[in-house]
Each structure stands twice: as structure tokens, then as C-alpha cells.
Backbone as JSON Lines, residues from 0, in Angstrom:
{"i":0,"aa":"X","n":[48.64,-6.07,131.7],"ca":[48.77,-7.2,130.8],"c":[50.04,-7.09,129.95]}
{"i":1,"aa":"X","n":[50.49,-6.11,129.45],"ca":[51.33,-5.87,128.76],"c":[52.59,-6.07,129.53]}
{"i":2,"aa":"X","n":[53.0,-5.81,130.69],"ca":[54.12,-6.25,131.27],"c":[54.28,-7.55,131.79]}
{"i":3,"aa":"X","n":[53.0,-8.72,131.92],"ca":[53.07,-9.56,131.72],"c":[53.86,-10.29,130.6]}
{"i":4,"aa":"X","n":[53.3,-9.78,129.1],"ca":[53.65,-10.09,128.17],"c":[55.2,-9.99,128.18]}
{"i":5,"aa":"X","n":[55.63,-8.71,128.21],"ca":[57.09,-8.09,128.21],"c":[58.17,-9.5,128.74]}
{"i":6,"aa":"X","n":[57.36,-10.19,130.11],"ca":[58.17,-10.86,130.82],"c":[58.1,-12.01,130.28]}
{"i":7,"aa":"X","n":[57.15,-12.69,129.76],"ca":[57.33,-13.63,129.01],"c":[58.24,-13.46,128.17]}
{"i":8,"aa":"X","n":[58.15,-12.71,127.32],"ca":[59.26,-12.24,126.11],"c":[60.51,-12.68,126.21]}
{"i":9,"aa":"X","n":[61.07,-11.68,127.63],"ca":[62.14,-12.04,128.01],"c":[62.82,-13.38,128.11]}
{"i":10,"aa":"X","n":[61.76,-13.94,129.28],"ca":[62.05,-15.34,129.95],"c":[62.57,-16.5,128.7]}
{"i":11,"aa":"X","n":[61.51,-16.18,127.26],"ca":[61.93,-17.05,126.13],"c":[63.16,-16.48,125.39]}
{"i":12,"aa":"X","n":[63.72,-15.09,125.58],"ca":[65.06,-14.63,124.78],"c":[66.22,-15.51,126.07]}
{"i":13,"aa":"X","n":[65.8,-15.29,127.19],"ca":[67.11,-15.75,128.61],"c":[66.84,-17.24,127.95]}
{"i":14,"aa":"X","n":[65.91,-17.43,127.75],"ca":[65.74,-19.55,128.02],"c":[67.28,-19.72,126.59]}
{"i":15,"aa":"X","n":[66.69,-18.95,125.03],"ca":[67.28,-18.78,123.93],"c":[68.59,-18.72,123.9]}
{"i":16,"aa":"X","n":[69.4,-17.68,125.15],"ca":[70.42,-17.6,125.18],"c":[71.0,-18.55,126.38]}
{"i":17,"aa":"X","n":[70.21,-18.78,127.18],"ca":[70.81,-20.11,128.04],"c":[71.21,-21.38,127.67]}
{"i":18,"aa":"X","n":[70.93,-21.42,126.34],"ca":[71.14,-22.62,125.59],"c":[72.47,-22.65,124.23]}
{"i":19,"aa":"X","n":[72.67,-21.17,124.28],"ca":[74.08,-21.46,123.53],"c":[74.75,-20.15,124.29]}
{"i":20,"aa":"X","n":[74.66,-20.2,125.91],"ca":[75.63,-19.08,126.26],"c":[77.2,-19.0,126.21]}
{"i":21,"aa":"X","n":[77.39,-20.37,125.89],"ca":[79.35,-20.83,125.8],"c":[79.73,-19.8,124.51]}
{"i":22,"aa":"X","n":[78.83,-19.38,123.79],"ca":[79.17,-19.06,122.49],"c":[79.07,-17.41,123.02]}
{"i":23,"aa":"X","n":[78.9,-16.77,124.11],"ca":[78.2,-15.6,124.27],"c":[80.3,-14.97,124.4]}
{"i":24,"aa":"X","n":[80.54,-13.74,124.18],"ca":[81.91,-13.11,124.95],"c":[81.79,-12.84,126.37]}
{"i":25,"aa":"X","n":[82.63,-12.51,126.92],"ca":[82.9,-12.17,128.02],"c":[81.83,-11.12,128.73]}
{"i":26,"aa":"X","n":[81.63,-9.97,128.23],"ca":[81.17,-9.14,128.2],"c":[79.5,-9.29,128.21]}
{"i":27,"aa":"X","n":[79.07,-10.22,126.81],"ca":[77.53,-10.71,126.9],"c":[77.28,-11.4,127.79]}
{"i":28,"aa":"X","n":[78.12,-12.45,128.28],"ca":[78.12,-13.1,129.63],"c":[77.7,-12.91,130.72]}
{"i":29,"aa":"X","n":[78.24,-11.88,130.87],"ca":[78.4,-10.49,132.09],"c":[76.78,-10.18,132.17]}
{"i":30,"aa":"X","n":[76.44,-9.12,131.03],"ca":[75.22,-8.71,130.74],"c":[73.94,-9.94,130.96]}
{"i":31,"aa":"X","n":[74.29,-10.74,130.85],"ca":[73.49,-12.12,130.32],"c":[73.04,-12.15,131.41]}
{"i":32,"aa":"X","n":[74.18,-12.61,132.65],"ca":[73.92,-12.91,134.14],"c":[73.01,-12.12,134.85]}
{"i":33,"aa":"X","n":[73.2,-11.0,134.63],"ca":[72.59,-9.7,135.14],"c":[70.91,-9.66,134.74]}
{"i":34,"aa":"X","n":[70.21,-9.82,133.62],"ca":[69.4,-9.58,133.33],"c":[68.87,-11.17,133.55]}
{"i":35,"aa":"X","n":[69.21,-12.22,133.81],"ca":[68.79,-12.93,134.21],"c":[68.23,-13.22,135.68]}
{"i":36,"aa":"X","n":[69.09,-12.58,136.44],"ca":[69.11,-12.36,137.67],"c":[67.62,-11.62,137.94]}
{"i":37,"aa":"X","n":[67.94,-10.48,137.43],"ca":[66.55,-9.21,136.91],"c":[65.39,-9.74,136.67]}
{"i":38,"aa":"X","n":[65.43,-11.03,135.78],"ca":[63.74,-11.2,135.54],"c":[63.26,-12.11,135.96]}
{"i":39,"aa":"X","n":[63.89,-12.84,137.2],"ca":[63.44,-14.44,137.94],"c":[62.35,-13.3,138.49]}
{"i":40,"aa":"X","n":[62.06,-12.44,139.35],"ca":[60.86,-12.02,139.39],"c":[59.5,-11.26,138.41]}
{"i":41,"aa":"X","n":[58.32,-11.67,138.31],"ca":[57.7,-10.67,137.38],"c":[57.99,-9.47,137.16]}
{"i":42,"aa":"X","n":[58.01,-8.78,138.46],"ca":[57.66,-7.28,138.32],"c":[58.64,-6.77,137.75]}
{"i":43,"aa":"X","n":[59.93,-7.2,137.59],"ca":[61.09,-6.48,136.44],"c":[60.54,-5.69,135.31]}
{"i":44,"aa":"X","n":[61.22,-4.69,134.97],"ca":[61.38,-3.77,133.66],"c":[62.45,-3.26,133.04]}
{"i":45,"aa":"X","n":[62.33,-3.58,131.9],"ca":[63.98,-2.63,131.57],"c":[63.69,-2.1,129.99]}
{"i":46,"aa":"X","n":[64.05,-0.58,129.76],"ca":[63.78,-0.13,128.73],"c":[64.09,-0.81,127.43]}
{"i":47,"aa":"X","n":[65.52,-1.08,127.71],"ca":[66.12,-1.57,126.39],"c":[66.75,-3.64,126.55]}
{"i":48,"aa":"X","n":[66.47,-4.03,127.61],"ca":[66.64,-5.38,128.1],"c":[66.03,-6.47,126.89]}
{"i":49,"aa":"X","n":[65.1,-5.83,126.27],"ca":[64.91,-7.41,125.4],"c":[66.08,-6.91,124.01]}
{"i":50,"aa":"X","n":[65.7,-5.79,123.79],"ca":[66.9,-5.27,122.3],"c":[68.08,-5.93,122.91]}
{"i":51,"aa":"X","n":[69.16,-5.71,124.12],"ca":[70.11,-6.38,124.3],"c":[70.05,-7.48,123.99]}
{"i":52,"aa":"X","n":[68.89,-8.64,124.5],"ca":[69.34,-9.93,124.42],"c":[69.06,-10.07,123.44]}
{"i":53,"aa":"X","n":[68.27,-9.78,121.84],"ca":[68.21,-9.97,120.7],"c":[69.52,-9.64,119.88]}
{"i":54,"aa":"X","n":[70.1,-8.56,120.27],"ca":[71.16,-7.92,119.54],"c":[72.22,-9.55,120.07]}
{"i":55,"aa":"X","n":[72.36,-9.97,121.17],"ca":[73.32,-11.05,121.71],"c":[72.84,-11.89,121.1]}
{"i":56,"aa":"X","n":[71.65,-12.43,120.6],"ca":[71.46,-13.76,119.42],"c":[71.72,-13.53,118.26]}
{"i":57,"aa":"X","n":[71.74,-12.33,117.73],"ca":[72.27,-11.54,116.71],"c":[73.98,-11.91,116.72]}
{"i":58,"aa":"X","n":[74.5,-11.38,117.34],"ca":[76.0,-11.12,117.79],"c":[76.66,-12.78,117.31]}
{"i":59,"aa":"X","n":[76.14,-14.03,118.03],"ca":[76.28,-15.26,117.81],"c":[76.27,-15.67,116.15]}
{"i":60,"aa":"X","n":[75.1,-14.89,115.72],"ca":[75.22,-15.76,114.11],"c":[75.84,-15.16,113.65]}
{"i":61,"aa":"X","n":[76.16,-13.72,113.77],"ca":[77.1,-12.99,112.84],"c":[78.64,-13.42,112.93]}
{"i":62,"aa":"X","n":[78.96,-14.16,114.37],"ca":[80.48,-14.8,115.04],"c":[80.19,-16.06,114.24]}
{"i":63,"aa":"X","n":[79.67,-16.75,113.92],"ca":[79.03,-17.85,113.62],"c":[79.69,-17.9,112.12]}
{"i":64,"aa":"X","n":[78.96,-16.92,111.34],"ca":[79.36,-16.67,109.61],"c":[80.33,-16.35,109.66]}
{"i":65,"aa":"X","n":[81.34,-15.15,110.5],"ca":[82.56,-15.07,110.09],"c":[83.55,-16.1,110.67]}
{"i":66,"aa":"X","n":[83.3,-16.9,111.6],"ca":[83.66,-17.87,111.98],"c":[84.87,-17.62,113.35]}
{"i":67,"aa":"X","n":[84.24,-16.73,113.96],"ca":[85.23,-16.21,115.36],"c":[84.87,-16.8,116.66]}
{"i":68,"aa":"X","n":[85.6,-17.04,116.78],"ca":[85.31,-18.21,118.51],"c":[85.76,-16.48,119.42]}
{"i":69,"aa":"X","n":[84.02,-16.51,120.45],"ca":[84.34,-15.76,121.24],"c":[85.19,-16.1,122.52]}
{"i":70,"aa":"X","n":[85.78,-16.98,122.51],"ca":[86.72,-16.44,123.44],"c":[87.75,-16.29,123.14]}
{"i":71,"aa":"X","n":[88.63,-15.58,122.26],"ca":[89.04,-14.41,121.77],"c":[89.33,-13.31,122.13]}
{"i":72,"aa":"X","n":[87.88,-13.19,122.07],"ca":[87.16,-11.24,122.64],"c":[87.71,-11.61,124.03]}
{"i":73,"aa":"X","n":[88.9,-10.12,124.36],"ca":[88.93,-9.61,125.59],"c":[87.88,-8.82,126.56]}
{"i":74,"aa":"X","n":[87.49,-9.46,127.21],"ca":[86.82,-8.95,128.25],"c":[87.22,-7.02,128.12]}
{"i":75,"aa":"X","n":[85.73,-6.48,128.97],"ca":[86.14,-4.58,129.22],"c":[87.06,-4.63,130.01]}
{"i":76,"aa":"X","n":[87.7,-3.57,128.62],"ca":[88.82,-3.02,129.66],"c":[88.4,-1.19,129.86]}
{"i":77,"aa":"X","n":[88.62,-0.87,130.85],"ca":[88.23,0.45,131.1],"c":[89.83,1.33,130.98]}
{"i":78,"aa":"X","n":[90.3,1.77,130.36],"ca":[91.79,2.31,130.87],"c":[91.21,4.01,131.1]}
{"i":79,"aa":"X","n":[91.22,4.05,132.54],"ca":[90.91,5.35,132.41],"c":[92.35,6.48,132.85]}
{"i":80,"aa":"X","n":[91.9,7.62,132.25],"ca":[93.84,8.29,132.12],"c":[94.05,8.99,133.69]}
{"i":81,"aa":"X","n":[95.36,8.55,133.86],"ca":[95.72,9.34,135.42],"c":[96.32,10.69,135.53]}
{"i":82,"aa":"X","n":[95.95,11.1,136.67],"ca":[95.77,12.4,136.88],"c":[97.5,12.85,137.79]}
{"i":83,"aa":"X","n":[97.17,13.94,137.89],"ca":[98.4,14.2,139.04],"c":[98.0,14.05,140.14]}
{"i":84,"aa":"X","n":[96.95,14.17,140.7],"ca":[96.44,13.96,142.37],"c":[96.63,12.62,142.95]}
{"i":85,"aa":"X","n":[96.88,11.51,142.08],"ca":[97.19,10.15,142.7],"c":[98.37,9.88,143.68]}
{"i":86,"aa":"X","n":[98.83,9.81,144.43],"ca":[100.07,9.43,145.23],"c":[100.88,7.96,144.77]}
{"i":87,"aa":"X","n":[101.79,8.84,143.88],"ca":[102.45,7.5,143.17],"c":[103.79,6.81,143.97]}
{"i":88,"aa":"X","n":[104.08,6.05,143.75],"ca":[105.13,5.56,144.97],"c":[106.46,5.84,144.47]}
């Protein structure tokens, strides 16, 4: 019963953020898609999946009060540092 519940939960935070995702960054976007994808079936679980999408309705009002248009926010960038073993040209 309880993972029933869980999925409901979700389904009303995805519906929540499907409705002002233009406002989401690049990055929540990303995440957004993903866990949406994840819970079109019941049997999904994810430890920390509803805290994300709360913290992302969170994220919106706090962009909201200071007044920052996420698209702005650069997308991840990963810069990871190079080594000597690469074959540089």
C-alpha cells in the first residue's frame, strides 16, 4: 500500500512540475524528463525522487523572488582534467 501511495505522490509533484516546466533550468529539465519517464509505470522507486522534485518547486519560487529567468543557468558542464595518456594531435 505504501508504494502505491509513494506513486501517487509522485505522479501529483510530475503533474505540479509539468505545468510550470518552462520555468525549470536546463539541468531540472533533464532530471524532470527522467523521472517522469520512471514513474509512467507503478512499480517505480526511487530513494530520493520525490525530495528532488520538491526541492525543483522549491528552486522555481526562490528564481521567482530573486527574479532570475532560468534560462540563464548554463546547462552541466563536466570539465574533467586531461591526462598525458590521451593522443593529442
Amino acid at each position: 500500500m505504501r508504494k502505491l501511495i509513494d506513486h501517487i505522490q509522485m505522479n501529483r509533484l510530475l503533474d505540479r512540475l509539468a505545468a510550470v516546466k518552462e520555468k525549470l533550468t536546463p539541468n531540472e529539465r533533464e532530471l524532470f524528463h527522467k523521472l517522469k519517464a520512471k514513474y509512467r509505470e507503478p512499480g517505480a522507486t526511487g530513494f530520493d525522487d520525490k525530495t528532488c522534485l520538491e526541492v525543483m518547486l522549491r528552486n522555481i519560487e526562490i528564481r521567482r523572488g530573486y527574479a532570475l529567468d532560468p534560462k540563464d543557468t548554463v546547462g552541466r558542464i563536466i570539465d574533467l582534467p586531461r591526462t598525458g595518456d590521451a593522443e593529442d594531435p
